[in-house]
N, C-alpha and C positions, 0 to 999 in steps of 0.2 A: 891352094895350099895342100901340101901332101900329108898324110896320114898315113903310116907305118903301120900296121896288123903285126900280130904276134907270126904267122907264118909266112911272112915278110913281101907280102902283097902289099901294094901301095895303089891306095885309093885318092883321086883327086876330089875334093871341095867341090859343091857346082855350086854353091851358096856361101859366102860366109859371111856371118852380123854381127854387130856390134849394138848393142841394146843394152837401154835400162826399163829393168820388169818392177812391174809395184807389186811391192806383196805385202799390201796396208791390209787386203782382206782377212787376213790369221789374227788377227785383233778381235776376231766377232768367234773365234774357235775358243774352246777351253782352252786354261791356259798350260794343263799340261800335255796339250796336242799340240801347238802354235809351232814347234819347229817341223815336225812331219808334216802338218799339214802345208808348212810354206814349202819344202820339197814338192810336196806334189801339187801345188800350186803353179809351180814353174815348171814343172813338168806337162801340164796341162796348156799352159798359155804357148810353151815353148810346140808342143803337139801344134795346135792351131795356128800357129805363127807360121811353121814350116811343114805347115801340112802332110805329117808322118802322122803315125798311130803313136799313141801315149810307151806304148811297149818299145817302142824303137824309137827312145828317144835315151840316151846316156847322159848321166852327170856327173863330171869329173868331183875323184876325191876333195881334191881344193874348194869347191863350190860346198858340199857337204858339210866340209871343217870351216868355212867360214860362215855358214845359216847356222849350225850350232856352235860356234864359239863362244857366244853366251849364256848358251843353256837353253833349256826346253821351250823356255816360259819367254824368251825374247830375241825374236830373231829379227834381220833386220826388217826395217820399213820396203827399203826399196834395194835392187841388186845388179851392179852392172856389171854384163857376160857378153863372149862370145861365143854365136853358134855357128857349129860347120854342120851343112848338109852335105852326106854323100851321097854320091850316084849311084854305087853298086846295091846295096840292101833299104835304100830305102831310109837311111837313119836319121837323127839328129844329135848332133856331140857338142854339151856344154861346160863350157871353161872360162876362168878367169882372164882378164882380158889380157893381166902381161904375160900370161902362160903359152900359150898358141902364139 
């Protein structure tokens, strides 16, 4: 799959997954931390998953707006996403699954 850069470089996927991530762990966090910490929850799993550094790994707005469309205090249990790894920097870019 190809991915568009703003300076209109196009990077291919050498990876792409289709994954459901649990993030029942943000239950054991305060509950006014429960949606940040599920962010970097899956930020963290998604680093290990595809073997990038936690810093180069992206997470699309869509993903964002649906962990907090509840609110602080209740995001979901669990989240299904698509990652693309690229080949050039090293990264990982997650997204909804009908979005990609």
């Amino acid at each position: 799959m190809e991915k568009e850069q703003a300076e209109g470089v196009r990077f291919m996927a050498e990876k792409e997954v289709e994954m459901t991530i649990s993030l029942r762990e943000v239950v054991y966090v305060s509950r006014k931390r429960r949606s940040s910490a599920a962010l970097s929850l899956l930020r963290g799993k998604v680093s290990r998953f595809m073997k990038v550094p936690s810093e180069n790994v992206w997470i699309d707005d869509s993903v964002n707006k649906f962990i907090w469309k509840r609110g602080i205090e209740k995001p979901p249990r669990k989240l299904r996403v698509k990652i693309l790894k690229l080949e050039e920097d090293n990264s990982a870019e997650v997204l909804l699954p009908d979005q990609a």
